[in-house]
N, C-alpha and C positions, 0 to 999 in steps of 0.2 A: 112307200118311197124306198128306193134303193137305197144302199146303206152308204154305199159309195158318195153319194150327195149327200149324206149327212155329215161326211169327214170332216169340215169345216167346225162345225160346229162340237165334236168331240172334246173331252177336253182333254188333255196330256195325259192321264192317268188313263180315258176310256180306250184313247188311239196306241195306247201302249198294249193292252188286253187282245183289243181288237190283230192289231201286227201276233201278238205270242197266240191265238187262236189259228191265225192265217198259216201262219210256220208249223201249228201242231197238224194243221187238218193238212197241210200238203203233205208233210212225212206220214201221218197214219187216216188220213180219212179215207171213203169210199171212192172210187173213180168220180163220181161227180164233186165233191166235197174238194179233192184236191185239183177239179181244175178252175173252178169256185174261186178257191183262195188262191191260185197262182196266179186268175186273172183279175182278183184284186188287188195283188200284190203290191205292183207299180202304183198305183193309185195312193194306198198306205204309205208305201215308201214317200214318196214325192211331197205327201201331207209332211208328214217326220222332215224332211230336205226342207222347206218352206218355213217350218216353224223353228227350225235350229239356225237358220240365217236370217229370222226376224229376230230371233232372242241375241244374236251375234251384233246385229246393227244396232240393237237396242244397248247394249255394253258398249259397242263403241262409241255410241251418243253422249253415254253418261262417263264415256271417259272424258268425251271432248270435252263437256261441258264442264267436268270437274278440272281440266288442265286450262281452259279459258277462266273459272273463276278464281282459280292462283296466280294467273297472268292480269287479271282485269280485263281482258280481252274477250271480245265474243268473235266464234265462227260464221261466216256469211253463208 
């Protein structure tokens, strides 16, 4: 399986290794190694953009939810 379909299921710590591998093998790897990892790049990146805007929605949930339960009020 490509590795690229497994980005999903990474976890924050693996996709972090994975992105610092990609950036090292573009600056020093072989001509294949760095086109490899430039053309995972976007891929990695994109993972990273996804998960920082679900952890973004998830704080603002728990804000709403915490300023709805000081008002008694729920959000629709």
């Amino acid at each position: 399986m490509n590795i690229l379909a497994k980005l999903p299921s990474l976890d924050d710590a693996a996709l972090a290794v994975l992105r610092g591998n990609a950036e090292r093998l573009m600056q020093r790897g072989t001509k294949t190694q760095q086109a490899d990892a430039a053309a995972a790049m976007p891929a990695i990146e994109a993972e990273l953009a996804a998960r920082r805007e679900a952890k973004a929605r998830k704080v603002q949930a728990a804000a709403a939810a915490r300023r709805a339960a000081k008002t008694g009020k729920r959000d629709a």
